[in-house]
N, C-alpha and C positions, 0 to 999 in steps of 0.2 A: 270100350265104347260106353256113352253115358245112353239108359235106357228115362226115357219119361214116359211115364205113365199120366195121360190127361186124364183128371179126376173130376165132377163135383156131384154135388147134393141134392141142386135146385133142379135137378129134369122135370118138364111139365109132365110130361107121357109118362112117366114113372120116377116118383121123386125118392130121394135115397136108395137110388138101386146099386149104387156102388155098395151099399154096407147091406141087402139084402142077403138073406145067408142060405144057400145053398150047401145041403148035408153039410150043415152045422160053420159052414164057413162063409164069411160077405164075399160078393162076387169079387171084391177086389182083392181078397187073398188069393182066391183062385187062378185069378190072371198072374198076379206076383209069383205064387208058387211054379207057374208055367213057365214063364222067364228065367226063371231060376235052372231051366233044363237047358238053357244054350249052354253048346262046347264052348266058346270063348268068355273072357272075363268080363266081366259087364256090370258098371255101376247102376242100381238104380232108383230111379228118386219119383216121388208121385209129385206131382204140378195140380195144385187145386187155385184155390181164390180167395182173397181176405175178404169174401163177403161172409157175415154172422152165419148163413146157412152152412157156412163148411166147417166151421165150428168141429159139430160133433164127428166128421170125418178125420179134420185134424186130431181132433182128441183121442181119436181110437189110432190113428197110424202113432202118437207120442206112446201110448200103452203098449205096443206091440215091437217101437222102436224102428219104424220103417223114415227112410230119409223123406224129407217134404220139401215144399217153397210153395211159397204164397202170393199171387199175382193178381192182376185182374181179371176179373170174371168172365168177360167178353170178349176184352183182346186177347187171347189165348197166345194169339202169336208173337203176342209182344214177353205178356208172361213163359211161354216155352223159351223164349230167345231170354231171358233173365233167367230161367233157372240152369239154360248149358252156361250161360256166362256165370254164375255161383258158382258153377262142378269146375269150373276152367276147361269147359272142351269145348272145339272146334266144329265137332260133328255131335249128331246125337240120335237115337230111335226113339220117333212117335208114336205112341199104342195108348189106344182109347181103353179106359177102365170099364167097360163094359163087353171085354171079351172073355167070358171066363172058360173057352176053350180052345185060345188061340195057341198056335202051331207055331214052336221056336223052329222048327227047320227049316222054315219059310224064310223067319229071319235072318236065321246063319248065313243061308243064303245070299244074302242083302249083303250080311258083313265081309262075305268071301269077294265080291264083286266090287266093294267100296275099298279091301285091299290090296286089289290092284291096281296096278300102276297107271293105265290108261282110266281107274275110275275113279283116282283118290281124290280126285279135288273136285270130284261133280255138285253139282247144286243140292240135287234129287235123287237118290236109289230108290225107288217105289216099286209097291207090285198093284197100284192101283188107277196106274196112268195109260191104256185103260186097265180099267179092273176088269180081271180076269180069275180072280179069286173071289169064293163067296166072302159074305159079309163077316164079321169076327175074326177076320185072317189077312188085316190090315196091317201092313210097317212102312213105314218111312224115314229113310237117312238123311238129315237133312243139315246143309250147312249152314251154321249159325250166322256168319256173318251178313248171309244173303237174307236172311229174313228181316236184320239191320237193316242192311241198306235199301230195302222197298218197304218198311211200313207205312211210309211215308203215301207212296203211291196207293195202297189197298183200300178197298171199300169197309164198310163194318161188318157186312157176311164174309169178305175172305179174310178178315183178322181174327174172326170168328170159330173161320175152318183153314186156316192158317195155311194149308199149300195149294187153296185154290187159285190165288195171285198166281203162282207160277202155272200151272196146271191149264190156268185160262191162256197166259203169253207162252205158249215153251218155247216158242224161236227166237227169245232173248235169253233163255237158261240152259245148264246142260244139264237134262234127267234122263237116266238109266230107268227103262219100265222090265219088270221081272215079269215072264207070261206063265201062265199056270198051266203045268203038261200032264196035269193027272184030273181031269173033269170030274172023277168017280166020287175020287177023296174029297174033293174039296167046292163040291156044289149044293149045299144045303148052308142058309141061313145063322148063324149060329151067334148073331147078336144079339143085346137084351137091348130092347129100344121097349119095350111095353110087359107088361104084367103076364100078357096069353103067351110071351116067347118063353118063359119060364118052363112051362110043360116039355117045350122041346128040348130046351137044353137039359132038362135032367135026366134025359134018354142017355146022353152019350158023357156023363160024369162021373 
């Protein structure tokens, strides 16, 4: 399975927080290194933007030797659907660079469910339609082709956030929603969307 990791630089709310470095590492090794814990084999590539600000992002994932592609900055959806079409897959998982404590067994999950037979050719595997997982504990399976053939139709917010097109129609798509059966584990916050969320994630790293 090909993992993309959606990366950039430019956050208003907190600008280069992907290479912000927590105990000595940028949050997005953190997340990489997480990924790296699923049971199954799993390609993975960060998805950033040929705008100059990711520059210095690119230039550090080339040092480290981590897979990239470079898209536009806005369409995300168009660039995610260009970088599975570069890896040659069909399907792929979405994980936002700013989870540096997300939970591969959430997504294993996802991957058990996409192979089976009644779920292989789904549009969507999510666990966040609705969400019923805190924040930073985001995956999504999503088939390449179908993001093809509705760019066409999306507004610039859902190219933006790229499965909200579906998510708004789902009785023209088929998505599998994964419900979250542990409230205890998995009900605290645990994204970096601001500078003050820093304090909390370094409780639990």
């Amino acid at each position: 399975m090909l993992i993309i990791v959606q990366a950039r630089t430019s956050s208003q709310r907190f600008p280069n927080k992907v290479l912000f470095k927590l105990k000595n590492k940028p949050i997005i090794i953190h997340v990489l290194n997480r990924l790296k814990k699923s049971k199954f084999k799993n390609d993975i590539v960060v998805s950033t933007s040929i705008d100059k600000s990711d520059d210095k992002l690119v230039n550090f994932l080339k040092t480290k030797k981590i897979k990239f592609f470079r898209g536009d900055l806005n369409n995300v959806a168009e660039r995610l659907y260009m970088t599975s079409l570069k890896f040659k897959k069909k399907f792929f998982i979405r994980v936002s660079a700013d989870s540096p404590l997300i939970d591969t067994e959430i997504m294993d999950q996802l991957i058990t469910i996409h192979k089976k037979k009644n779920y292989r050719n789904y549009d969507v595997i999510t666990n966040v339609f609705p969400r019923t997982f805190s924040k930073g504990m985001s995956f999504e399976i999503i088939k390449r082709n179908i993001i093809q053939a509705n760019l066409k139709n999306m507004s610039i917010y859902e190219k933006e956030h790229v499965t909200k097109f579906f998510y708004n129609n789902p009785k023209k798509f088929k998505i599998k929603n994964l419900i979250n059966l542990n409230k205890k584990k998995y009900s605290i916050d645990l994204t970096v969307d601001r500078k003050i969320d820093l304090k909390k994630i370094r409780k639990y790293l």
